[in-house]
C-alpha positions in Angstrom: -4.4 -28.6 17.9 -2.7 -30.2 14.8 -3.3 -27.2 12.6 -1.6 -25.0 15.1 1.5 -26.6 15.8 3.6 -25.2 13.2 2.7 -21.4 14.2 3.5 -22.4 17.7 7.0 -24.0 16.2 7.6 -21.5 14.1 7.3 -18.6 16.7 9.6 -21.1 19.5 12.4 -21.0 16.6 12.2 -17.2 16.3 12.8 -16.6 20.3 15.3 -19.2 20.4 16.9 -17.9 17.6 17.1 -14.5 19.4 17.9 -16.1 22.5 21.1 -17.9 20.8 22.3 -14.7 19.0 22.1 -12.8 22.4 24.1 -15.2 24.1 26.8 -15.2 21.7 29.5 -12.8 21.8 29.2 -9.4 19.3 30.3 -10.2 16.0 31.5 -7.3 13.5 29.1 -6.6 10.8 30.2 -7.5 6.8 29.1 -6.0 3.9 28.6 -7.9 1.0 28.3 -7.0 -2.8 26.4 -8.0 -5.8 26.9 -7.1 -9.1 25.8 -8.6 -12.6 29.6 -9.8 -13.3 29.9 -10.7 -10.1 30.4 -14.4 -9.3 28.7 -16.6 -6.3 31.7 -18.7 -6.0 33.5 -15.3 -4.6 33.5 -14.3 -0.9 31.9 -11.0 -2.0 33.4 -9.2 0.9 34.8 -6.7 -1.5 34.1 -4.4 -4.4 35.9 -6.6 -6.7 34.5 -9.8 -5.8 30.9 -9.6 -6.0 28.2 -12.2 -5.6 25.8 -12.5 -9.0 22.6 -12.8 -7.1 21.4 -11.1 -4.2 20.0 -14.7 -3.5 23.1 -15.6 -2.8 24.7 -12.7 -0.3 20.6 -13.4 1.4 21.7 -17.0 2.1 25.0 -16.0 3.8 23.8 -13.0 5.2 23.5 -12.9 9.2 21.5 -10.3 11.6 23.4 -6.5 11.7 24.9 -7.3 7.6 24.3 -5.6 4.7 24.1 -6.0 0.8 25.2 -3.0 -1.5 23.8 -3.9 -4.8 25.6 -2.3 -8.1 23.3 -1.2 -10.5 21.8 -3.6 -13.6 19.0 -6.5 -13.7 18.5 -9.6 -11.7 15.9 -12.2 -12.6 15.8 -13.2 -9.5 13.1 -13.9 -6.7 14.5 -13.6 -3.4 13.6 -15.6 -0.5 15.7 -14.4 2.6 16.2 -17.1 4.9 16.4 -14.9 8.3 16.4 -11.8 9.2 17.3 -9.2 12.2 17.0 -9.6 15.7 16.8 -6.2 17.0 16.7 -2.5 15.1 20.5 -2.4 15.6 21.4 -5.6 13.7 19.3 -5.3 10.3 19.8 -7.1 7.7 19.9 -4.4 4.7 19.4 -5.0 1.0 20.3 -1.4 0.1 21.4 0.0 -3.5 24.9 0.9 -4.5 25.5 4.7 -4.0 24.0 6.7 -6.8 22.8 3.2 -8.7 19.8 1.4 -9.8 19.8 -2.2 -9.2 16.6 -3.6 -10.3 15.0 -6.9 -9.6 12.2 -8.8 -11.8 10.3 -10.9 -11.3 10.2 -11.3 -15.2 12.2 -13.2 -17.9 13.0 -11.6 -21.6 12.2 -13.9 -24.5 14.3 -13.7 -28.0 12.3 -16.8 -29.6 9.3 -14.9 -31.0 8.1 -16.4 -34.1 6.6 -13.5 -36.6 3.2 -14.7 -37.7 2.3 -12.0 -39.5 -0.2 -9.2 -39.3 1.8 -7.6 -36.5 1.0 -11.2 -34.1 4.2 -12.7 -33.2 4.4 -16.1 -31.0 6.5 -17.9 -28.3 6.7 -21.0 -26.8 7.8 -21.3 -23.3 8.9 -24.4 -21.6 7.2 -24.9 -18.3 11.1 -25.3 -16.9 11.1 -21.3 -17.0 8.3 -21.4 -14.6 10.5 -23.3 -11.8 11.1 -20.2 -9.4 7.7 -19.9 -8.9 4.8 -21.3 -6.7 2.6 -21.4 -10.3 2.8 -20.0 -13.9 1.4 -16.9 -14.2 -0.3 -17.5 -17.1 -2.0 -21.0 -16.0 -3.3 -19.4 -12.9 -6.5 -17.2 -12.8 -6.4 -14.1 -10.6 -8.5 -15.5 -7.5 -8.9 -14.4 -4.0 -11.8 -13.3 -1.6 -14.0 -10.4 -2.5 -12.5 -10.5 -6.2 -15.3 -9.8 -8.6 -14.0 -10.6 -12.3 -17.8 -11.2 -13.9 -17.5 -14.1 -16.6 -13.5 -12.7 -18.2 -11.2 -15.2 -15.2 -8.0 -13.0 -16.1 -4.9 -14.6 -15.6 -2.2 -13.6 -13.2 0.5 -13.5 -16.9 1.8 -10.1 -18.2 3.5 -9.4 -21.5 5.9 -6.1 -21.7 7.5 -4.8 -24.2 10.1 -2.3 -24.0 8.9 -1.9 -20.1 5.2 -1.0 -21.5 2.8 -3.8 -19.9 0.4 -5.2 -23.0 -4.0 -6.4 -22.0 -4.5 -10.1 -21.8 -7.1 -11.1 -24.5 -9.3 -14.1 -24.4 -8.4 -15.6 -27.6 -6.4 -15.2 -30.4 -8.8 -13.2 -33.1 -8.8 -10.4 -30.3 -5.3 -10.2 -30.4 -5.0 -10.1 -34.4 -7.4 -7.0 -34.3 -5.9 -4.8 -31.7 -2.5 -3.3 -30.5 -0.3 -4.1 -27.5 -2.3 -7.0 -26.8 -1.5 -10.9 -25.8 -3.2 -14.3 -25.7 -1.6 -17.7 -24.2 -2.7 -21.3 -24.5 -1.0 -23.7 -22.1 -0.8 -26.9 -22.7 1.3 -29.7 -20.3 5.1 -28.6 -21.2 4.8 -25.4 -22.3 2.8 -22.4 -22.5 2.2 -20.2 -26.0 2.0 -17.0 -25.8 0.5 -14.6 -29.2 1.4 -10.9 -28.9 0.4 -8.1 -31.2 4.1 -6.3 -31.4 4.6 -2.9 -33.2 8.3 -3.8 -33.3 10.7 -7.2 -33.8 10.2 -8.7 -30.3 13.4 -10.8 -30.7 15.6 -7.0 -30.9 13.5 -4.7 -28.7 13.2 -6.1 -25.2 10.2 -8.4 -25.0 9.6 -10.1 -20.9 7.1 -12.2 -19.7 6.4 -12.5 -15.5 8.0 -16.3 -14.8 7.8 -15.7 -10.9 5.2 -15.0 -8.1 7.3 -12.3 -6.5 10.2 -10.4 -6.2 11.1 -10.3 -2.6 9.0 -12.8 0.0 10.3 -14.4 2.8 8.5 -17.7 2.1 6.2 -18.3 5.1 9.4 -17.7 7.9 8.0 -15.1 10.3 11.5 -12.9 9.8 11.8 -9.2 11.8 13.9 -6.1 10.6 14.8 -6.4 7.3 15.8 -3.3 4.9 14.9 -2.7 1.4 16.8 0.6 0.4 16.7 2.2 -3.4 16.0 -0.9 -4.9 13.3 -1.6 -8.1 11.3 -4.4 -7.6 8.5 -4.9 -10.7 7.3 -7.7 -13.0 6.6 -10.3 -10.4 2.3 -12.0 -10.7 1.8 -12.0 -6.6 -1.9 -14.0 -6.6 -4.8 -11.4 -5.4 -5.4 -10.2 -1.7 -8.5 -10.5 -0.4 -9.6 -10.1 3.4 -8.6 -13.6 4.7 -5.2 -15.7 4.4 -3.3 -15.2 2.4 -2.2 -12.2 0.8 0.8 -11.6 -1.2 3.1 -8.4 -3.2 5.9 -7.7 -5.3 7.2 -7.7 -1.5 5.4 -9.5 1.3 6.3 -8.9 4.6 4.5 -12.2 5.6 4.6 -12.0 9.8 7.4 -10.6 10.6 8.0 -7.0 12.8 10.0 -3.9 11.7 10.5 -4.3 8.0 11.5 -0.7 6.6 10.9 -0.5 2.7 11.9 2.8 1.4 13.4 5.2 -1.4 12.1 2.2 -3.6 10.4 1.6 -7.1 7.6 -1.1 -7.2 5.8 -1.2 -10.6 3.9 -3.6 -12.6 2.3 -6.4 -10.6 -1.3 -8.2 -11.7 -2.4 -7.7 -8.2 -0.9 -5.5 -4.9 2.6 -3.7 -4.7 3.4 -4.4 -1.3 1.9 -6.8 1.2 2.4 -5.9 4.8 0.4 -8.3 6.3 0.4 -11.6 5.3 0.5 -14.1 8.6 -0.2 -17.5 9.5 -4.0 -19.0 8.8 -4.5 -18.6 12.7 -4.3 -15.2 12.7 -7.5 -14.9 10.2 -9.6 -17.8 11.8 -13.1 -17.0 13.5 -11.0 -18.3 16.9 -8.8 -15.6 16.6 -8.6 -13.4 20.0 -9.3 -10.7 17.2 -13.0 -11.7 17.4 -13.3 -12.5 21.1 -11.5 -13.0 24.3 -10.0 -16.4 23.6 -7.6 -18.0 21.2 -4.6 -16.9 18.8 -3.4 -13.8 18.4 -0.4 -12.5 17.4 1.9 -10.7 20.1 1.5 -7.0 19.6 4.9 -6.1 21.0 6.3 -8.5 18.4 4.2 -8.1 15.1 3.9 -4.7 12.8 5.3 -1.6 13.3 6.9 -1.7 9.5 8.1 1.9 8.2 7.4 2.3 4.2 8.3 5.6 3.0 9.4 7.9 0.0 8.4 4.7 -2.3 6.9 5.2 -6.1 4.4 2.0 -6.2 2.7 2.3 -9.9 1.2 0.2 -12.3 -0.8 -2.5 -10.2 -3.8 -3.7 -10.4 -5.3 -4.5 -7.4 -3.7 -1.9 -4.7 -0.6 -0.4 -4.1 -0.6 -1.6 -0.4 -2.5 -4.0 1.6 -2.0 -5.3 5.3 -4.3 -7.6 7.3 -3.5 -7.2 10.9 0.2 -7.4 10.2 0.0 -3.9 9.4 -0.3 -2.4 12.9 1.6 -0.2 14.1 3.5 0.9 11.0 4.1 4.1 9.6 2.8 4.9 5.8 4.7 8.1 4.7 5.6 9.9 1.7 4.7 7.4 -1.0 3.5 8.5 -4.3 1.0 5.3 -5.1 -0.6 5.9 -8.9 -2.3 3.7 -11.3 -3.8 1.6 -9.6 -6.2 -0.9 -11.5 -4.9 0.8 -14.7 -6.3 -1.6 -17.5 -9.2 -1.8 -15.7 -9.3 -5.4 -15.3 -10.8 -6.4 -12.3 -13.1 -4.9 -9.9 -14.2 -6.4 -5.8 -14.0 -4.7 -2.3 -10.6 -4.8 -2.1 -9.0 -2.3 -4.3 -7.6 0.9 -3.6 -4.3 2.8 -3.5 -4.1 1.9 0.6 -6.1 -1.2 1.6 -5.8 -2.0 4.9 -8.2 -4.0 7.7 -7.4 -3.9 11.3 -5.5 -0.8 11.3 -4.2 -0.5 14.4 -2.3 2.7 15.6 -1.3 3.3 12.0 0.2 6.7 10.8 -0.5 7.4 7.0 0.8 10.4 6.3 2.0 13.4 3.3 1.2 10.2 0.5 0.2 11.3 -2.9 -2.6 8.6 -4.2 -4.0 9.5 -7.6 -5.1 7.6 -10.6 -7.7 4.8 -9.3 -9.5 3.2 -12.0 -12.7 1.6 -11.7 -13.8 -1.5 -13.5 -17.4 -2.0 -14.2 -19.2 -4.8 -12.8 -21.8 -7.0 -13.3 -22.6 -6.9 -9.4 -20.6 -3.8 -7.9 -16.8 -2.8 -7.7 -14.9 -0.9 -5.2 -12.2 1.3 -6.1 -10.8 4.0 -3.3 -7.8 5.8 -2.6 -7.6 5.1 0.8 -9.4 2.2 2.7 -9.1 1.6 6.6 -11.6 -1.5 6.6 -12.9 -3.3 9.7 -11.4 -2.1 13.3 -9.2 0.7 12.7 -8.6 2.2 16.2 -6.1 4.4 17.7 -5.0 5.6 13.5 -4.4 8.7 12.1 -4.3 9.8 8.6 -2.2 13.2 8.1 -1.2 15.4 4.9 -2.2 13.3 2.2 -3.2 14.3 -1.3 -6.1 12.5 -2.9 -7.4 12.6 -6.1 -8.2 11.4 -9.8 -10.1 8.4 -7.9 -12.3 8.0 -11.3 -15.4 6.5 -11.4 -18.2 5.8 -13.5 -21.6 6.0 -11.5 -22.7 5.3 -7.7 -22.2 1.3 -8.8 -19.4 0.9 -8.9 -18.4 3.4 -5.4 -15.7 4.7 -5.5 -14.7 7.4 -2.4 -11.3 8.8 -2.3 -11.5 8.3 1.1 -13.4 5.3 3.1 -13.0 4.4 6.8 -15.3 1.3 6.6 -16.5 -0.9 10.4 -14.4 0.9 12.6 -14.4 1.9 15.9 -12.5 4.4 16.2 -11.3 6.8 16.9 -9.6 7.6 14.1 -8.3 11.0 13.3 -8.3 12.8 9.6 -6.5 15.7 9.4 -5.0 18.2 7.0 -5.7 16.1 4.3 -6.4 17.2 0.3 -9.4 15.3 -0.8 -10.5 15.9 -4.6 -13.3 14.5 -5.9 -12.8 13.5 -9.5 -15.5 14.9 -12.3 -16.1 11.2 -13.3 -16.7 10.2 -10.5 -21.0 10.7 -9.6 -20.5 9.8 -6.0 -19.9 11.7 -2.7 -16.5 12.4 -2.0 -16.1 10.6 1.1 -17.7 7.9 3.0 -17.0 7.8 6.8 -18.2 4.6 8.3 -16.6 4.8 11.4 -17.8 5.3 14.7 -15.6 7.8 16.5 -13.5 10.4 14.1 -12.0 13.4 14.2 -12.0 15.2 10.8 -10.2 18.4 10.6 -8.3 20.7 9.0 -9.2 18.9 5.6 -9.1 20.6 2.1 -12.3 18.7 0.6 -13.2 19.9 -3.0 -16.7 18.6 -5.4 -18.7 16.5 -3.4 -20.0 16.5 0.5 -18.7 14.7 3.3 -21.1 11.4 4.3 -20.7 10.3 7.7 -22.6 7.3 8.9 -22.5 4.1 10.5 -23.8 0.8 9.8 -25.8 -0.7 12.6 -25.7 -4.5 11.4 -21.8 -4.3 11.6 -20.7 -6.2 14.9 -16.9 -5.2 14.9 -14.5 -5.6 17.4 -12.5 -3.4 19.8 -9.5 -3.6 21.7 -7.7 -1.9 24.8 -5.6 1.1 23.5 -2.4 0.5 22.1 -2.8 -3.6 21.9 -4.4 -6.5 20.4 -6.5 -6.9 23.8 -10.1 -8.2 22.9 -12.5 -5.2 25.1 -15.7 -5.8 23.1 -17.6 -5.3 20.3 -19.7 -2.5 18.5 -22.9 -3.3 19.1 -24.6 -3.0 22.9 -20.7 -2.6 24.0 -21.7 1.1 25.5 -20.0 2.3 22.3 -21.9 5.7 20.9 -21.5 7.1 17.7 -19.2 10.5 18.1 -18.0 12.7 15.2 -15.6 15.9 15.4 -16.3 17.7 12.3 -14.3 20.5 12.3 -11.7 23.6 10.6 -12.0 21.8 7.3 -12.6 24.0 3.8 -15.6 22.4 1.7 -15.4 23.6 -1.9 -17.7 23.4 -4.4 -19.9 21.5 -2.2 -23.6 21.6 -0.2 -21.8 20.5 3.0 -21.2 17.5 5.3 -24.5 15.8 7.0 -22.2 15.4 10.1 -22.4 19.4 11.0 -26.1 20.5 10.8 -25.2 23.8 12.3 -22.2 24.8 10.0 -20.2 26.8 12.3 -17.2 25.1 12.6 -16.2 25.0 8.8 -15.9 26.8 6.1 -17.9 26.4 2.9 -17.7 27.6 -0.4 -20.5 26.8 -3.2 -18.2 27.7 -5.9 -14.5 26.0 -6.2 -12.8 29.0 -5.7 -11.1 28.7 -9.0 -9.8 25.4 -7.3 -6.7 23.7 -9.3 -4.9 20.8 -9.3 -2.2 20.3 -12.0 -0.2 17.0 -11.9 3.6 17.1 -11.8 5.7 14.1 -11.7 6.0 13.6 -8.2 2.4 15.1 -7.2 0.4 18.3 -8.1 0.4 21.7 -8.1 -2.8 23.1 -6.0 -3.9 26.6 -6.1 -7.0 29.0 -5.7 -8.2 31.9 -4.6 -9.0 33.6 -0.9 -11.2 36.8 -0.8 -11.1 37.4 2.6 -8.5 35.8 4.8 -9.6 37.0 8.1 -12.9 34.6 6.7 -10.6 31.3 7.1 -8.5 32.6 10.2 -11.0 32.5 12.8 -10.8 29.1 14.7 -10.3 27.5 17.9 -7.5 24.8 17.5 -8.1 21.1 17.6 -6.3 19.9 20.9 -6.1 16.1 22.5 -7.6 18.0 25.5 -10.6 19.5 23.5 -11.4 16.9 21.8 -11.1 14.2 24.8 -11.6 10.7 25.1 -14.0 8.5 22.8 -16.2 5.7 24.8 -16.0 2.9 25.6 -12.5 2.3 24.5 -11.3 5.5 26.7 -8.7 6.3 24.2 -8.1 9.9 23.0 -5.5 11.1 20.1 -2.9 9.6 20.6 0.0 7.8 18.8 1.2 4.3 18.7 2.8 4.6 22.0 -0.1 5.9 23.3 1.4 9.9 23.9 -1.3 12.5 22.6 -0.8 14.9 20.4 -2.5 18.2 18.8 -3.2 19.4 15.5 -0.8 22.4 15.9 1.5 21.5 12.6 -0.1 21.9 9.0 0.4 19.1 5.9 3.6 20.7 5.5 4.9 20.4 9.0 4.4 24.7 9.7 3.6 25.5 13.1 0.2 27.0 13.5 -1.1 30.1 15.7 -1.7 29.7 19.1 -5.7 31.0 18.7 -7.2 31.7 16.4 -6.2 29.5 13.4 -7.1 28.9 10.1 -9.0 26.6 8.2 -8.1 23.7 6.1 -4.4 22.0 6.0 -2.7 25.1 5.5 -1.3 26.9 8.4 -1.4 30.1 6.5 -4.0 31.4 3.7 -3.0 34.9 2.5 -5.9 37.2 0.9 -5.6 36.4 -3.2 -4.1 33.6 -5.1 -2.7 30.7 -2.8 -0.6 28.1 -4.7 0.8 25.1 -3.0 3.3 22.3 -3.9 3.2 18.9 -2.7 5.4 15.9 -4.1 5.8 12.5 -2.8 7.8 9.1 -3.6 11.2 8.3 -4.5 11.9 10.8 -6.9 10.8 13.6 -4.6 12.4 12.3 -1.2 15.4 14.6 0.3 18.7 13.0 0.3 19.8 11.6 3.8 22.8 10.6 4.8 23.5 7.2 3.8 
């Protein structure tokens, strides 16, 4: 009972927090400024008299205000002390009009110390390390399901001129090869040996001082804003699939956080963290695993909106969520170079990494780039992972692909719904196998899915399900423990259907092949990177061969047993697979295979661009 009370505190401040602010009479919104010559001892109510750090306008802030933030650097972690109390009174961290602001969780260093041979060092005193939960470079990157074989890298980055440098393991390494570093720490300060091409002290050299850029420290805060911002540099500790886990942002437990049009680079571990709750919520108590004990309050947990974000350069995933992560909406994100020095390997990397995803949309993302790291055991790298209980997702116009790979140990899928129940649906997706990569394309361990209108190129489509997973259920559209997957009346079911195989001998879920198309050869299949996404084209003998289909419906496809629960979206309304990836309206009957809504006889050539730099302006 002891180890409960502060959730149960915790969660009695929030609602009497509410209740307190909805008693009290409407207040007018401000709108604060920062700026680097700003000055914290200024009301920053104006233009011309900012606050310095975004800190400080966080500390004063109060539910429905925002923060425009003028463009330049703030070393700065910030830890918001509340947040909103409805959708209408956000608290907004939102970029200056047509600025940058960007905030790092890094500190440059002008003492480097030239040692010859192109090795410069730097002693740090441990006082630069006092914004942080641990220094970086004295803590090993450690977390469940983290395989790291006998190298224990540490959670420290060196950049230089914004290009990240490899942690060696001693200092002979770092005398023999480029853009690397080496630290020793000792009890006031840690000494760091670099391998520089350039005068550290006049190009700009940073080291990562803090444990994140943005984190609300434990409080369980609801509807905050992150608009336009940069957030990079930070050493967040690794994820794994228990308590806790941790970003460049963490959401920690809070509801309705909306992170979008923003730049997240350059973290040891994860980009964002959308799930990262009290300990109760991950126990083997937890109503999550049976009809009794804690579980967080649907209604008031999840439902976060992350969209039109660049999240590059990390090394475990760009996005995790454990149970937090219900509910929320994925969008538009391009998520690349993931695991790019190839560091560390486990079962919990990929460019999406989610478990219990519950009623999730994840949809029109470009994931690209996944590096594997070889093992002594195994490693998993994926683009997209919906691991343990996904029910009631969907997972709509994405582009997959450069998920590279070395043999079938390490796996790595570009797709991988892992101990779920189901059902979750797949649907005009582009999933590219890389040439690297020696296993199947994807890996569907799910019990009930619908898969169609896909675009799946090299590699066939394996769909099965493991028997000695035991993994929960819940009433549609809730937390509500129903059961479990095995003798639960639960039975295997698998829609396979109006998807384009390329390149490929098939799918073992459709014996009878009627309800696809499939093309040995690739068609003179394409995919040519741009900056925001890819290029895809190939070709189309015969159109009338691809436009001959019934269309998937909610009503032909039904309800999945024993969880009675159809397609439908998080607030339980069904929906049909009418619209292509792009959003065109299909034909009534017949229509046409794969995630186009139209495939003209010849050479077919398709677009598709996600992130920051590719979102459509809004109206601010």
């Amino acid at each position: 009972m002891a180890q409960r009370t502060p959730v149960v505190l915790t969660a009695l401040a929030a609602l009497l927090q509410t209740a307190c602010a909805l008693a009290q009479p409407p207040t007018t919104a401000r709108t604060y400024y920062v700026a680097p010559s700003g000055n914290d001892g200024q009301d920053g109510l104006a233009a011309e008299r900012p606050f310095r750090t975004i800190q400080h306008a966080a500390d004063v802030m109060q539910p429905g205000d925002t923060c425009l933030i003028r463009a330049g650097v703030y070393r700065e972690k910030v830890v918001p002390p509340r947040g909103g109390t409805s959708e209408q009174t956000r608290i907004t961290y939102r970029a200056y009009a047509g600025e940058t602001p960007v905030i790092k969780g890094s500190e440059r260093v002008t003492t480097w110390v030239d040692q010859g041979g192109g090795v410069w060092m730097a002693d740090l005193p441990a006082a630069l390390f006092k914004s942080s939960r641990y220094n970086p470079f004295a803590t090993v990157m450690a977390g469940a399901c983290l395989f790291q074989n006998d190298a224990r890298w540490t959670l420290g980055m060196v950049y230089l001129d914004g290009q990240p440098y490899s942690e060696r393991k001693s200092l002979a390494e770092v005398q023999a090869t480029p853009a690397t570093w080496h630290a020793k720490v000792g009890p006031t300060s840690t000494t760091i040996f670099a391998r520089f091409d350039r005068d550290p002290n006049v190009a700009l050299a940073e080291v990562n001082v803090r444990d994140s850029c943005f984190d609300p420290g434990g409080r369980q805060l609801n509807c905050i804003t992150l608009h336009g911002l940069t957030l990079q540099q930070a050493a967040p500790q690794w994820s794994g699939n228990a308590y806790p886990q941790q970003g460049l942002v963490s959401v920690y437990a809070g509801q309705r956080w909306t992170i979008e049009r923003c730049l997240l680079s350059d973290s040891p571990c994860a980009g964002i963290a959308l799930a990262t709750g009290p300990p109760e919520w991950y126990s083997p108590r937890s109503a999550l695993y049976s009809a009794t004990g804690t579980v967080p309050v649907f209604s008031e947990s999840g439902h976060h909106l992350v969209r039109h974000n660049t999240i590059e350069r990390c090394g475990q995933a760009g996005i995790v969520g454990m149970i937090n992560g219900h509910s929320s909406v994925i969008e538009g994100n391009l998520i690349q170079d993931i695991n790019w020095q190839q560091k560390v390997g486990g079962a919990e990397s990929a460019g999406i990494k989610l478990h219990w995803a519950v009623d999730v949309l994840i949809k029109n993302n470009v994931i690209r780039r996944i590096h594997t790291t070889p093992t002594k055991t195994y490693s998993c790298h994926f683009g997209l992972w919906l691991d343990w209980s996904a029910q009631g997702s969907r997972v709509t116009g994405n582009l997959i692909y450069d998920v590279f790979g070395f043999d079938k140990n390490p796996q790595n899928w570009s797709l991988y719904l892992e101990a779920d129940p189901g059902p979750v649906v797949v649907d005009n997706n582009i999933i590219i196998r890389s040439a690297s990569n020696l296993c199947s394309n994807d890996n569907l361990q799910c019990v009930n899915c619908v898969f169609a209108h896909n675009l799946v190129v090299a590699g066939g489509l394996m769909h099965w399900n493991d028997s000695e997973r035991d993994f929960p259920w819940f009433e549609p559209n809730s937390f509500r423990f129903r059961g479990k997957s095995k003798g639960q009346g639960m039975v295997e079911r698998y829609v396979n259907r109006n998807n384009i195989y390329m390149n490929n001998a098939g799918t073992n879920a459709d014996k009878d092949r009627t309800g696809n198309v499939y093309y040995a050869a690739d068609r003179g299949f394409n995919c040519t990177s741009t900056p925001d996404g890819a290029v895809i084209s190939f070709t189309i003998d015969d159109s009338a061969g691809v436009a001959r289909f019934q269309p998937v419906s909610h009503e032909s496809v039904g309800l999945f047993a024993p969880m009675n629960q159809g397609m439908t979206d998080r607030d339980g309304k069904p929906y049909d697979l009418d619209t292509d990836m792009a959003g065109v309206r299909r034909a009534a009957a017949p229509v046409t295979a794969g995630p186009f809504a139209v495939l003209a006889r010849g050479r077919c050539e398709f677009t598709i661009a996600a992130g920051r730099g590719a979102a459509r302006p809004v109206k601010e």
